[in-house]
C-alpha positions in Angstrom: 20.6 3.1 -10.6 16.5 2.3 -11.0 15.3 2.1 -14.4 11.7 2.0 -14.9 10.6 -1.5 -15.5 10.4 -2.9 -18.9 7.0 -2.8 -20.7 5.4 -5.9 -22.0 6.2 -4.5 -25.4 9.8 -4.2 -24.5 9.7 -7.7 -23.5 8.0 -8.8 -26.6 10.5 -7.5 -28.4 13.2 -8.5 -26.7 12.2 -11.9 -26.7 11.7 -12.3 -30.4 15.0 -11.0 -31.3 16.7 -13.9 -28.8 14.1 -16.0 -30.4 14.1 -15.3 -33.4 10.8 -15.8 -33.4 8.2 -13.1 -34.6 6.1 -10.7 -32.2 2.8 -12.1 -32.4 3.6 -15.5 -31.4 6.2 -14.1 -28.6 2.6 -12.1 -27.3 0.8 -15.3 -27.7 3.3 -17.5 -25.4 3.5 -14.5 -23.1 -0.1 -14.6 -22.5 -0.1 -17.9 -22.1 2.9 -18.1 -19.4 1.1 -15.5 -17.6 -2.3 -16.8 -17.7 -1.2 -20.3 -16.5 0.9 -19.2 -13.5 -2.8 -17.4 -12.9 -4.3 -20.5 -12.8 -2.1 -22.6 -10.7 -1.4 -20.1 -8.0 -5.0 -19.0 -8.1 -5.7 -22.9 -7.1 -3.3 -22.9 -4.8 -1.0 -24.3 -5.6 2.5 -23.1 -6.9 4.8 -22.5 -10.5 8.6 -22.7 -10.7 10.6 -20.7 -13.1 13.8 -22.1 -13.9 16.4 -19.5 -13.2 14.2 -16.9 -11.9 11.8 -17.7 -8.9 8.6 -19.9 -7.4 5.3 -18.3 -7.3 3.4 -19.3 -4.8 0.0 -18.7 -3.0 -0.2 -17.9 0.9 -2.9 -17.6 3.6 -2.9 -14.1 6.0 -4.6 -14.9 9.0 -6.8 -12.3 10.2 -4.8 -9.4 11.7 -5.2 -6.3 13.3 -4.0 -3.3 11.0 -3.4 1.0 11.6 -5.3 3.3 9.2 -2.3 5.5 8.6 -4.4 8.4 7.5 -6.3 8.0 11.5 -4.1 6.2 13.3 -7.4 3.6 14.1 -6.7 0.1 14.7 -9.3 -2.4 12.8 -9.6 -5.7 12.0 -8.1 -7.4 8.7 -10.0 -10.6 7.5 -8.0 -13.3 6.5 -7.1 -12.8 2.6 -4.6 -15.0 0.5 -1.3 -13.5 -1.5 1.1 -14.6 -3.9 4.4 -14.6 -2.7 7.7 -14.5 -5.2 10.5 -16.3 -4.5 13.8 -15.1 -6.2 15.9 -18.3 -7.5 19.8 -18.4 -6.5 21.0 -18.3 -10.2 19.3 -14.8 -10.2 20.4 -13.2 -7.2 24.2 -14.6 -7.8 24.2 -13.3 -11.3 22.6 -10.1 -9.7 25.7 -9.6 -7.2 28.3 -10.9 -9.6 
């Protein structure tokens, strides 16, 4: 059941032909998409995707964490992540 995930140039392509539009402009908005979601959750602050999900930037506190490789317990800093949240329209049409 697991593919491997589609390549940008897979989605390039795919996206023109539902487009209709041609490859290089398909890249160019691509780039763009990508590069402002970048932006926005870099600043902290967070980009909906109709139909898809919310990207959104979170604080970790500062947590104690296990070297697997040692088993030692150190100290994490506080970092920040981006956290994906999967919209209802794609999870239903997921288990439909």
């Amino acid at each position: 059941m697991t593919k491997k995930p589609m390549t940008k140039a897979q989605l390039v392509e795919a996206l023109a032909e539902k487009t209709g539009s041609d490859k290089k402009s398909v890249n160019g908005l691509l780039d763009a998409l990508s590069e402002v979601v970048t932006d926005e959750v870099c600043a902290g602050g967070a980009v909906m995707l109709p139909g898809l999900g919310r990207f959104v930037c979170r604080d970790r506190p500062k947590r104690m964490v296990r070297n697997p490789a040692t088993g030692e317990k150190i100290e994490k800093p506080a970092d920040r992540t981006a956290r994906v949240t999967i919209a209802k329209a794609l999870k239903d049409a997921i288990n439909s």
